[in-house]
N, C-alpha and C positions, 0 to 999 in steps of 0.2 A: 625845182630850185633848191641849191644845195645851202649851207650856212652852217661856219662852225664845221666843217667835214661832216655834218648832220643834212637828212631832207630837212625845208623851212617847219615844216608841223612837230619837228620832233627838237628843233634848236632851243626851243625857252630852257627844257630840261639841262640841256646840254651845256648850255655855255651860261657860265657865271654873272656876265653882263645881265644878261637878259631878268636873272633870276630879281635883280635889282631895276629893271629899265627896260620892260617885256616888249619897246616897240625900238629898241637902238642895240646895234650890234654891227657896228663898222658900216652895215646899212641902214636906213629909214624903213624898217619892216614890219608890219604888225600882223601879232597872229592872232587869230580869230580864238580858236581853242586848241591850246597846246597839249601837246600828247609825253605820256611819260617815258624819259631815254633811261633805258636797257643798255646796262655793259655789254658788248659782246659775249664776253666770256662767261656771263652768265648762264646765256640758254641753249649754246652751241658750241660748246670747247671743247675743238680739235677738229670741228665740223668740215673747215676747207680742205683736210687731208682726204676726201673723204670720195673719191672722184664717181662712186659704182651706181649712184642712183640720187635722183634729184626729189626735192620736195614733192613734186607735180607729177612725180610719178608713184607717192606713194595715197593719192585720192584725196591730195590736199586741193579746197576752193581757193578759185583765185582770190578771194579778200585775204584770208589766211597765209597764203603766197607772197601778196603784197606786202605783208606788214614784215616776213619774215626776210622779204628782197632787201626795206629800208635800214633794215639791219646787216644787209651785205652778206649776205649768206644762201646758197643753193643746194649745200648737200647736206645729207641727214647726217647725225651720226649712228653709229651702231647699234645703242638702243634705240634711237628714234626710227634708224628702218625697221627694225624688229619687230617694236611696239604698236606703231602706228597704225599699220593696217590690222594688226590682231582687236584694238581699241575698237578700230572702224567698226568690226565686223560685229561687233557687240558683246563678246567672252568677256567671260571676267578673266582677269589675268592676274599675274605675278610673274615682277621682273626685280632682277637682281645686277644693279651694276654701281660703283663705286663712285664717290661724289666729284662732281665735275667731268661726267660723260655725256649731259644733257639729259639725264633723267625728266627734268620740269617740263623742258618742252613735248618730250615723250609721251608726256600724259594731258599737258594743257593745248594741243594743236588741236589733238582729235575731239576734245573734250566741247573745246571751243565749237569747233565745227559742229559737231552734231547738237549744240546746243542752239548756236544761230540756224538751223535748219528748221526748228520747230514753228510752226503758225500759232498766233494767240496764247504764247506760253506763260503763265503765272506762276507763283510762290519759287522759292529754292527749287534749280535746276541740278546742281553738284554741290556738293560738300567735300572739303579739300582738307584734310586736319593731318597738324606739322608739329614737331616734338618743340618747337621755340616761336617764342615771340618773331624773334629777329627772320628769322624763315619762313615766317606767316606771309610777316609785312612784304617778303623777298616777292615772295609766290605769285602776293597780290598784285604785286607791280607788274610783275612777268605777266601775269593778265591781262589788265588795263594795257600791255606794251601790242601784244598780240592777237589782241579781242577789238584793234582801235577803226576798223573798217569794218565788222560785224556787228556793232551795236550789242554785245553781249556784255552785261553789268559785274560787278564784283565788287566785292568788301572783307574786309580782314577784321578778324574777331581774337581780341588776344587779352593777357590784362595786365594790370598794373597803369591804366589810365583812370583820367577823374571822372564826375559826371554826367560829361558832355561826349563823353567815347561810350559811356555805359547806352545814354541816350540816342548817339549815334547807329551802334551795335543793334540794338534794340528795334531802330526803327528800319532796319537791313532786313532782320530777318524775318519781321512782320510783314514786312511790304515785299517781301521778297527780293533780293540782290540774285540776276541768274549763277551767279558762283559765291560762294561765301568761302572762303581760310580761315580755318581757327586752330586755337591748342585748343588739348582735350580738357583742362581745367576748365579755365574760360565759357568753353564752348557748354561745359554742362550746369554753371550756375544759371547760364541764362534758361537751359532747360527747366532748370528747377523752379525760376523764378519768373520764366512768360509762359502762357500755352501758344506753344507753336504747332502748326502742322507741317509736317514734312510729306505729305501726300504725294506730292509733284515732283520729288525728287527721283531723278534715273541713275546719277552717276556719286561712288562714293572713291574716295580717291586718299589711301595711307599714303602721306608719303614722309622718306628715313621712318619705316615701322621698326628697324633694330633700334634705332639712338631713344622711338617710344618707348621700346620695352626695358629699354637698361636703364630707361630714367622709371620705369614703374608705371607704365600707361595701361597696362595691360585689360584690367579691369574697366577702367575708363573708357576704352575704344567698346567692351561688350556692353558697359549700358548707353552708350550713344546710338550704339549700333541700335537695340531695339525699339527706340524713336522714329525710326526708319522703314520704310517701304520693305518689305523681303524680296521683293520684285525690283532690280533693281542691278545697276552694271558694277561692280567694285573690282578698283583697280588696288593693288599694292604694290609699291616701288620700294626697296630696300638694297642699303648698301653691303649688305651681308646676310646668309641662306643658312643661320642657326639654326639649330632644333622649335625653340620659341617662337621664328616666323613661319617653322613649320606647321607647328600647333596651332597657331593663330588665323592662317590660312583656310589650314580646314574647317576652323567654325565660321569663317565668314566666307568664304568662295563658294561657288557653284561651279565645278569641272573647270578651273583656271585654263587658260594659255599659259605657257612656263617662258620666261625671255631669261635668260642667263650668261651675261657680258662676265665670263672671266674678270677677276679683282685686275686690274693690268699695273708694270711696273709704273714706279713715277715719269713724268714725262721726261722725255729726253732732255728737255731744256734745263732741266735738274741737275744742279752739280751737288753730291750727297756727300758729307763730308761726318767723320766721328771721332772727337775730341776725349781722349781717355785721363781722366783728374778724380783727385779727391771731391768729394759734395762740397768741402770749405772753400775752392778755389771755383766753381762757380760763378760767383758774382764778378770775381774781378775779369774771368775771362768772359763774359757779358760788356763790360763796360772796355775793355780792351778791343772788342770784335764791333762795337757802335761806333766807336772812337776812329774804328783805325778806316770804317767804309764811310765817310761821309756822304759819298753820292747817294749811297741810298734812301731813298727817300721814304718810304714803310718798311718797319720792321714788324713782326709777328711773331710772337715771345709766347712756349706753351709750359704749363707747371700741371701739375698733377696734383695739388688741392688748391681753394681757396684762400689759403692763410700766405703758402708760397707768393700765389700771384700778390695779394698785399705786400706783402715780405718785398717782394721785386719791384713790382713798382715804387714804393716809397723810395727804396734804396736809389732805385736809377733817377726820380727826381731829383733826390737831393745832390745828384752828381749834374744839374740844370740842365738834364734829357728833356725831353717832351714828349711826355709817356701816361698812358693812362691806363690802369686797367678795367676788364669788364668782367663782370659775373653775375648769377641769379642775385646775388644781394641788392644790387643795383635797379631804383625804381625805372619804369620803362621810358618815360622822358629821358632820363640821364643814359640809357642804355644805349638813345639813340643819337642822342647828341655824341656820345663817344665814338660810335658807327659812320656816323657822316665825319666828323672830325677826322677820323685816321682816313676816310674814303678823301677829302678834302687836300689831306696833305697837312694840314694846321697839328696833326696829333701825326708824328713820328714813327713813334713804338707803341706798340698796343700789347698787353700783354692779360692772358686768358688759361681756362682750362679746354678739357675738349670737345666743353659744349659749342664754345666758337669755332671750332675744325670742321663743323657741317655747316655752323649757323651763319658762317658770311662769306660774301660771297663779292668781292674785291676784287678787281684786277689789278697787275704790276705792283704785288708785292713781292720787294725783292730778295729780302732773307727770314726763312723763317729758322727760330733756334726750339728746338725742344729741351725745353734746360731738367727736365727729366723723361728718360724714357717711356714709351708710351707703355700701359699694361697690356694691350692688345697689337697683337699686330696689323692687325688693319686701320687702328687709329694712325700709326707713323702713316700708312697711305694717307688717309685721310687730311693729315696735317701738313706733311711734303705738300699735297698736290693743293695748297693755298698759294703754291707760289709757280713760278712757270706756266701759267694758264694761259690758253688760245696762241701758243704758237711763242711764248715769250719765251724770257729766258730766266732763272731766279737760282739760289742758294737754299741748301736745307741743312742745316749744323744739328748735332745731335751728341748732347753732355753726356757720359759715359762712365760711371763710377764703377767698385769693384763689385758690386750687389747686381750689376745690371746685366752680370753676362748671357746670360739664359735668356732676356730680353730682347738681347739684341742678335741672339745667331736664331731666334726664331722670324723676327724681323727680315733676317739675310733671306733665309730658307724661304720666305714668304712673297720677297720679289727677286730671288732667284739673281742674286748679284751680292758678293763681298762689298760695303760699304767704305770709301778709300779713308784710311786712320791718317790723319794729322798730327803734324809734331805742335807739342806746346813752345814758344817761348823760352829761353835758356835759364833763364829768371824763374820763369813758373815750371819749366820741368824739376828743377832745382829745388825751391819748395812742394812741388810733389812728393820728391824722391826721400828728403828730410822729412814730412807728413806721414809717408808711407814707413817709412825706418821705424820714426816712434810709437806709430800704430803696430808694428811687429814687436818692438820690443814691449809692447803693452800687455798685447797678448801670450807671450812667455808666459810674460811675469804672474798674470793673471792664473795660468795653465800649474805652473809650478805652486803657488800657492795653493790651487785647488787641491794639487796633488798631496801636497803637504797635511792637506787637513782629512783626505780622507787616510793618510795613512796613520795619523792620529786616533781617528775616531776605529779604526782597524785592531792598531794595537790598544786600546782603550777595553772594545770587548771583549779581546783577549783575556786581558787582566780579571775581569768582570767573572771571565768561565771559569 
């Protein structure tokens, strides 16, 4: 029985009604124990393009099948065929493919699988550690979504909660939860601060190891690690094959499997657009570019620090947007009520750095702006591909000053396509072009003066000799 365009077990999540009235939904229905709904695009995007081989034919159990059918889906994607059966087979592996190819399910099918396989299993089965809170929480759901006919347990461990999370946490991984998600902060006070045993554990599971190591994890993953079984299955998922996850690999692998999904262009549904202005005209073509698409209903606004995103946000409220921003400053309640709000539709424009370009995971957002070039080039992938997910359609705008050249033709080089330049505004090419005039005449001025004074201090030691 369907409800909601959901099977009945999975509609409480699904549909709003329910979340207030868990037994009225157009029907008289009550569910016994409702299971948690999963975006599509979360754990298989691009998956139905995908026609060469089916779940069931890569050694997945029919429960595991089941739950991935209720979500409408039959074919793997690229890294999930890859991965999957290398997981099975017991290697430890290392795979590399970019966010939103299905990496989570890649490592949480098999993971699952071989954990519900076990007779009389006790303590921590997997350990799963994520560079963000928000990614933790993601993981954990994708769990509970795909673990919901194996009876295999999970819990997310992350922080900036009060008491009763600490006590929660606490009593997970004492009593054992078969899968625990955590960050590496987190996950190491409680080290410090329960004796746990990790004896039982088989399977350890990096996943974004690049986004841990450029936030500074590096250390942290090596003393967690030695709490750990050495005997033991570790998998590493990362969206980029730096030198760093080379390093990192070899001290924690044993003779890996290598999985390596090419970085791929943005999806096609991607219309990539590059807007060329001074840094000052910014804001107004923000507020001209929200103004002028009303239908769209999420926007995704990326700055490149912290102060920016405040900057932006307040700005665009006070212009009576509905806009919020989010960042590590932010206690984790408030982090997540901004998360469901913009997932909700009640919060508009969300605006962030690029820790949110791995950390959420949203479908039908329809425009994202980088209102500063990314410093890397596979963050612009990263961040394009928050929008166009599972087959949709979306916009990717990209602010472009004169500091950013270098930027952005490494950007081009990177997905192997010239990005289409748009014209401003007649108005705003206008004050560009006056902008740019007295920025030239500035720099004269400046140039000649210098000139001036070193030919002073010149003929000065002249005099002097």
């Amino acid at each position: 029985m369907r409800l909601c365009g959901y099977p009945v077990k999975w509609a409480w999540s699904a549909c709003g009604v329910f979340r207030s009235n868990p037994i009225f939904c157009r029907h008289f229905i009550y569910i016994l124990k409702p299971a948690p709904y999963i975006a599509k695009s979360t754990l298989f995007c691009g998956s139905k393009d995908n026609k060469n081989m089916s779940f069931k034919e890569l050694g997945l159990d029919d429960s595991i099948i089941e739950s991935i059918g209720y979500m409408g889906f039959e074919n793997p994607t690229p890294i999930q065929e890859q991965s999957i059966p290398k997981i099975l087979s017991g290697k430890d592996l290392i795979a590399c493919a970019q966010t939103g190819t299905g990496k989570t399910a890649a490592f949480l099918l098999p993971v699952i699988q071989q954990i519900q396989a076990q007779d009389n299993r006790s303590g921590v089965q997997a350990l799963i550690i994520s560079p963000t809170r928000e990614l933790a929480i993601q993981i954990e759901q994708q769990v509970q979504a795909l673990a919901y006919f194996s009876g295999v347990s999970s819990f997310a461990v992350y922080g900036g909660g009060d008491a009763d999370d600490w006590l929660a946490q606490k009593k997970a991984l004492k009593q054992g939860a078969d899968i625990i998600v955590a960050t590496p902060g987190k996950f190491i006070s409680h080290l410090k601060a329960l004796k746990l045993n990790f004896k039982d554990l088989k399977y350890l599971v990096l996943d974004e190891a690049d986004r841990m190591l450029d936030i500074g994890f590096y250390d942290d993953i090596l003393q967690i690690i030695e709490y750990l079984p050495k005997k033991r299955q570790t998998l590493l998922f990362s969206a980029t094959m730096d030198p760093g996850i080379r390093k990192l690999s070899q001290k924690i692998l044993h003779q890996p499997d290598e999985v390596n999904i090419a970085i791929a262009k943005p999806a096609a549904g991607v219309l990539q657009v590059v807007y060329e202005l001074p840094e000052e005209l910014k804001m107004d073509l923000v507020l001209q570019l929200i103004e002028d698409k009303p239908q769209y209903e999420r926007i995704l606004i990326f700055c490149s620090t912290k102060k920016k995103v405040s900057d932006l946000s307040r700005a665009l409220n006070k212009k009576g947007l509905s806009v919020k921003a989010i960042s590590s400053d932010l206690e984790q309640k408030e982090r997540e009520d901004v998360l469901n709000g913009f997932r909700s539709k009640r919060i508009r424009v969300l605006v962030g750095t690029d820790v949110v370009s791995r950390g959420i995971d949203i479908k039908d957002i329809n425009l994202v702006i980088n209102f500063d070039v990314p410093q890397d080039a596979e963050d612009y992938v990263h961040r394009v591909g928050r929008t166009a997910r599972a087959n949709t359609t979306g916009v990717a705008i990209t602010f472009v000053n004169r500091r950013d050249g270098a930027g952005l033709r490494k950007i081009e080089s990177l997905i192997e396509e010239k990005i289409q330049r748009a014209p401003l505004s007649p108005e705003m090419q206008q004050r560009a072009d006056q902008m740019s005039a007295a920025s030239s005449k500035n720099n004269r001025h400046k140039r000649n003066r210098n000139k001036g004074r070193g030919r002073g201090r010149s003929s000065g030691r002249g005099r002097r000799k």
